[in-house]
C-alpha positions as CSV (number, residue, x, y, z in Angstrom):
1,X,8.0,-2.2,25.4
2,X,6.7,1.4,24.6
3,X,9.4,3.2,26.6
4,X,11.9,1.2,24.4
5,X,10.4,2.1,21.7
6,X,10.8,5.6,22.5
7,X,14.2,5.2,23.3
8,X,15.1,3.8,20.5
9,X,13.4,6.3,17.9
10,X,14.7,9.5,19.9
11,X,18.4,7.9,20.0
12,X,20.8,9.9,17.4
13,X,23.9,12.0,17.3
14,X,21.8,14.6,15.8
15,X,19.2,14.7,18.9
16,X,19.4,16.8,21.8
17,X,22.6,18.7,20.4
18,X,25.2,15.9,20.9
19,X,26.2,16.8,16.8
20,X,27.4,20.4,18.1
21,X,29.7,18.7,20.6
22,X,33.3,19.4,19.8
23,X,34.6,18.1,23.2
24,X,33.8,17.6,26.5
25,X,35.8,19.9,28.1
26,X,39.3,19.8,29.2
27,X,42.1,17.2,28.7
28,X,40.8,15.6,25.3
29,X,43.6,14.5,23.2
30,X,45.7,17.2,21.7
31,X,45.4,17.2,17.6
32,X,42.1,15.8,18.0
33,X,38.5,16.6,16.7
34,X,35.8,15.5,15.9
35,X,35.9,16.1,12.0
36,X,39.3,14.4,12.0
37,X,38.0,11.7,14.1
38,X,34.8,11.4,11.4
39,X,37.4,11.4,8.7
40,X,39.1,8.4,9.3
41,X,36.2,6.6,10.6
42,X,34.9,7.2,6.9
43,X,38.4,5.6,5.1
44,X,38.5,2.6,7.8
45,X,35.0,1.7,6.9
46,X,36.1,2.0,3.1
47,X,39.3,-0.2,3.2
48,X,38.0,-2.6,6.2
49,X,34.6,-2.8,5.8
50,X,31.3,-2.2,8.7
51,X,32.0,-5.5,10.2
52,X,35.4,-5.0,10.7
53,X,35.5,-1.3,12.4
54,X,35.9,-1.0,15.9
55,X,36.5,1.8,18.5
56,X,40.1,0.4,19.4
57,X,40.6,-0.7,15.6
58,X,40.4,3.5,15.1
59,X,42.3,4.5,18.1
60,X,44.9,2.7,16.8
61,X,45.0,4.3,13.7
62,X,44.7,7.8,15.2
63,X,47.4,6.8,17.7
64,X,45.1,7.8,20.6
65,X,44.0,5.6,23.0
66,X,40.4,4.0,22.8
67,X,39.2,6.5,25.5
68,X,39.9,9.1,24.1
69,X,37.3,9.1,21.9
70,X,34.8,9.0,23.8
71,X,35.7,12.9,24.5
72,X,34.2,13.2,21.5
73,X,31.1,10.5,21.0
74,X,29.2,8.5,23.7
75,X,29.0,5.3,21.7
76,X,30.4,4.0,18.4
77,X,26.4,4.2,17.4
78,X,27.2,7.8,17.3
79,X,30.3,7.9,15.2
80,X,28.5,5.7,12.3
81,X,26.0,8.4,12.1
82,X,28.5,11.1,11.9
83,X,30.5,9.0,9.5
84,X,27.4,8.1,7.4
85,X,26.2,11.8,6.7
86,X,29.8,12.8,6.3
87,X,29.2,10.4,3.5
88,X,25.6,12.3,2.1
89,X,27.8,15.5,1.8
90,X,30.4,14.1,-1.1
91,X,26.5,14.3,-2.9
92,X,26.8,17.3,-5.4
93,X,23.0,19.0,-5.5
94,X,21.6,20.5,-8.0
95,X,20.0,24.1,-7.8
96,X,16.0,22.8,-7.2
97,X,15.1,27.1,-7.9
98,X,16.5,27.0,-11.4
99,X,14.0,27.6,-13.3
100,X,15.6,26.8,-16.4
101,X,16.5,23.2,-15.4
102,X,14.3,20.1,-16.7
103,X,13.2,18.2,-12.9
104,X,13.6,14.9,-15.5
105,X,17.4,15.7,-15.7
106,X,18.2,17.1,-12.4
107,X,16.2,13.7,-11.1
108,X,18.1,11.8,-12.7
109,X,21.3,13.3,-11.9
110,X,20.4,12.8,-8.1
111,X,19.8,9.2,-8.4
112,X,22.7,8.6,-10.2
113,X,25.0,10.2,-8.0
114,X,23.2,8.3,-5.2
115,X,24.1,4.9,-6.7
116,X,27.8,6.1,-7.7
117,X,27.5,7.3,-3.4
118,X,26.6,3.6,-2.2
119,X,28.8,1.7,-4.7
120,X,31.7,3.7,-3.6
121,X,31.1,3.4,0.4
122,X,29.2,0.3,0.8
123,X,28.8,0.8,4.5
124,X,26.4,3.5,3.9
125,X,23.6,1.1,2.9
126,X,23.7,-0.8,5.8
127,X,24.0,2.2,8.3
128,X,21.2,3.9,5.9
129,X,18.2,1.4,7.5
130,X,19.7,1.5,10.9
131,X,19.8,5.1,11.5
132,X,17.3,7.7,11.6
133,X,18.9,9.1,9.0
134,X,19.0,13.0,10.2
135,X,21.9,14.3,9.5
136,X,22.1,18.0,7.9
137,X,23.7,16.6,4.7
138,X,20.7,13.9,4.6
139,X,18.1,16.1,4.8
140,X,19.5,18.8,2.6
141,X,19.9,16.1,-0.1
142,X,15.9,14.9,0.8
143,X,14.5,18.2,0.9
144,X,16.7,18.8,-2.6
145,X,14.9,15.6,-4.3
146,X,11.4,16.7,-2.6
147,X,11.9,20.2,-4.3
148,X,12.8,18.5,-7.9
149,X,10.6,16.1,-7.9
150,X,7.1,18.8,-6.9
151,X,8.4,20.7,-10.1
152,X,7.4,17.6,-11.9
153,X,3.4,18.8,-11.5
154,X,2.6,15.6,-9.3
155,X,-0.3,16.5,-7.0
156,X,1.1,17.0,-3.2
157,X,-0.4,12.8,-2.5
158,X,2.1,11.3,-4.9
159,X,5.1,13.1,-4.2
160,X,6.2,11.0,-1.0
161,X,5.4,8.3,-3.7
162,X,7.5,8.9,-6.5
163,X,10.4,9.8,-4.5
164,X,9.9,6.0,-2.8
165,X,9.7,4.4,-6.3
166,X,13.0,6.6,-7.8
167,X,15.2,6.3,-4.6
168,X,14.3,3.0,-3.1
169,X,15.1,1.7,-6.2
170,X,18.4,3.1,-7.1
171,X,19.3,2.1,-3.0
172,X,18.4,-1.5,-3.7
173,X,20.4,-1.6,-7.2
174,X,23.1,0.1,-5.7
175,X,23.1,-2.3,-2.7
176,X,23.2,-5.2,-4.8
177,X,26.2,-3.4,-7.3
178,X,28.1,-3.4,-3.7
179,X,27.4,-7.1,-3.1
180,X,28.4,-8.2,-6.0
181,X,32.0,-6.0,-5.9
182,X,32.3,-7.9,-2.6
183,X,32.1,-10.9,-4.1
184,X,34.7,-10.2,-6.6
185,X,36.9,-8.8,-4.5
186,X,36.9,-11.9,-2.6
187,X,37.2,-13.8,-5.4
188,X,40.6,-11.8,-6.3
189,X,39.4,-11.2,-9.8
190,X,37.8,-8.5,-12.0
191,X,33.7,-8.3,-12.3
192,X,33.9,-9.6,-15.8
193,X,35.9,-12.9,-15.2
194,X,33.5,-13.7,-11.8
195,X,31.0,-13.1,-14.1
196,X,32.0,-15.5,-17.1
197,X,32.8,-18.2,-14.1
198,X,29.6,-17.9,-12.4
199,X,27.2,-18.0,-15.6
200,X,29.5,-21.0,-17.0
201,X,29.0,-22.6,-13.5
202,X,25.4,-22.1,-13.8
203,X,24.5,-22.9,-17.7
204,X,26.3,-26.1,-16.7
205,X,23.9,-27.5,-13.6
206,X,21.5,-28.9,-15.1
207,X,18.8,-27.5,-12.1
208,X,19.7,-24.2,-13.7
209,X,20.6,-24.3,-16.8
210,X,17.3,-23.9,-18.8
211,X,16.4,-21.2,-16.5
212,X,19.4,-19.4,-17.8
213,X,19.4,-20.6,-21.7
214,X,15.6,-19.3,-21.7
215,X,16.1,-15.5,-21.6
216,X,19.3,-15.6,-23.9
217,X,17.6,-13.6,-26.6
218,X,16.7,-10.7,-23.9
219,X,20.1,-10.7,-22.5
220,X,22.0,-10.5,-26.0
221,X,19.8,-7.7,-26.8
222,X,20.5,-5.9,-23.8
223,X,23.9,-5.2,-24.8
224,X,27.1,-4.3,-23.2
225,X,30.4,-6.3,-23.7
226,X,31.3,-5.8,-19.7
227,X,30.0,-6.0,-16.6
228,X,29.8,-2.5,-16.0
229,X,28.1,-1.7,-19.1
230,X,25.4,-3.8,-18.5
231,X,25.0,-2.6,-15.0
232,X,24.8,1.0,-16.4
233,X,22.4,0.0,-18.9
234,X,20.0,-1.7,-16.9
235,X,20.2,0.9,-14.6
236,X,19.5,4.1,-17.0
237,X,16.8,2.0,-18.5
238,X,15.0,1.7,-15.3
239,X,15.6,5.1,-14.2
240,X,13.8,6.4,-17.0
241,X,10.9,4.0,-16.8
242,X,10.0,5.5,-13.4
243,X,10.6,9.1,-14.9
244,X,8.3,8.1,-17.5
245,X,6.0,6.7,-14.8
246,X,6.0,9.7,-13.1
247,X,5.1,11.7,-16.3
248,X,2.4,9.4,-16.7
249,X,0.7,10.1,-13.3
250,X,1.3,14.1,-13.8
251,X,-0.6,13.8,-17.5
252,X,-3.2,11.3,-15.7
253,X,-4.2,14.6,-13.5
């Protein structure tokens, strides 16, 4: 069980210099790379979804045999890594040395872009808690927050902390964003007629509908006349209670 264990916690792309690979030698594919090959790994996963992609599913669309791939990767483990930090690099950082910027807004721009990242590749949450997670694009966009958030004057015990609270939060909201576009698109409508249609369906049961007719008050003053201004809402307003926590903890000492 130990040696599994070690197996499994030293397996990546990005171990043992299998990420540097361009090709195992002679007789790969001509036209083919491995950037190209990460490439449309990244738009199958978009317009098929995780469950969906397959090693022969992407030959086909390279117009390459299944084997042929495998110049390239050992395993299709290996091409959802690549795929997923491909995915980390769209992520626009902010300069952590400026001096000038306020962490609070630079934070916030991070986690924001985060959630816009998962909403827009839904694959990457799933692939995000199976992976290590390595990937040069990962860690630069780690080691970016880590720098942003020590300018906030937290002592060096809560930064691992408030990095958890921020980031695990906006990857759980942005999770659930992605679930419930699934839904929709399923549904062949738009967010704001699945939504009507579901809270209709459920202020009518009567095993729910008290549960929803009780917080009315706090939902009208929430605001937002769509879907997707209530999401954004909800989504700044939690954002800056954890900025504010954080402030908190810095003026506790």
């Amino acid at each position: 069980m130990v040696k599994a264990a070690e197996r499994s916690a030293r397996t990546s792309v990005w171990l043992e210099d299998k990420a540097r690979r361009g090709g195992r030698g002679g007789g790969q594919p001509s036209g083919l790379d491995r950037d190209r090959i990460t490439e449309v790994t990244g738009g199958l996963l978009d317009a098929e979804g995780l469950d969906r992609f397959s090693m022969r599913r992407l030959a086909a669309e390279l117009n390459v045999s299944a084997m042929s791939l495998y110049w390239y990767v050992d395993t299709k483990d290996e091409l959802l890594e690549l795929a997923l930090d491909a995915a980390f690099g769209e992520l626009r950082l902010p300069d952590a040395e400026d001096g000038g910027a306020d962490w609070r807004d630079q934070l916030r721009t991070l986690a924001t872009a985060y959630r816009v990242l998962l909403l827009r590749h839904p694959w990457l949450s799933p692939l995000a808690g199976r992976y290590l997670n390595i990937g040069p694009n990962s860690l630069a966009f780690s080691r970016r927050v880590q720098r942003i958030v020590r300018r906030s004057g937290l002592p060096a015990h809560g930064i691992t902390g408030a990095i958890s609270a921020v980031f695990q939060f906006v990857y759980g909201y942005g999770t659930i964003e992605g679930h419930f576009a699934a839904r929709v698109a399923a549904a062949g409508t738009t967010p704001d007629e699945y939504f009507r249609t579901a809270m209709n369906a459920v202020s009518e049961a009567p095993r729910t509908a008290d549960v929803i007719r009780e917080p009315e008050d706090i939902m009208a003053a929430r605001g937002g006349d769509t879907v997707e201004e209530i999401l954004d809402r909800d989504f700044t307003f939690a954002l800056d209670l954890l900025v504010a926590g954080i402030e908190a903890m810095v003026a506790r000492g």
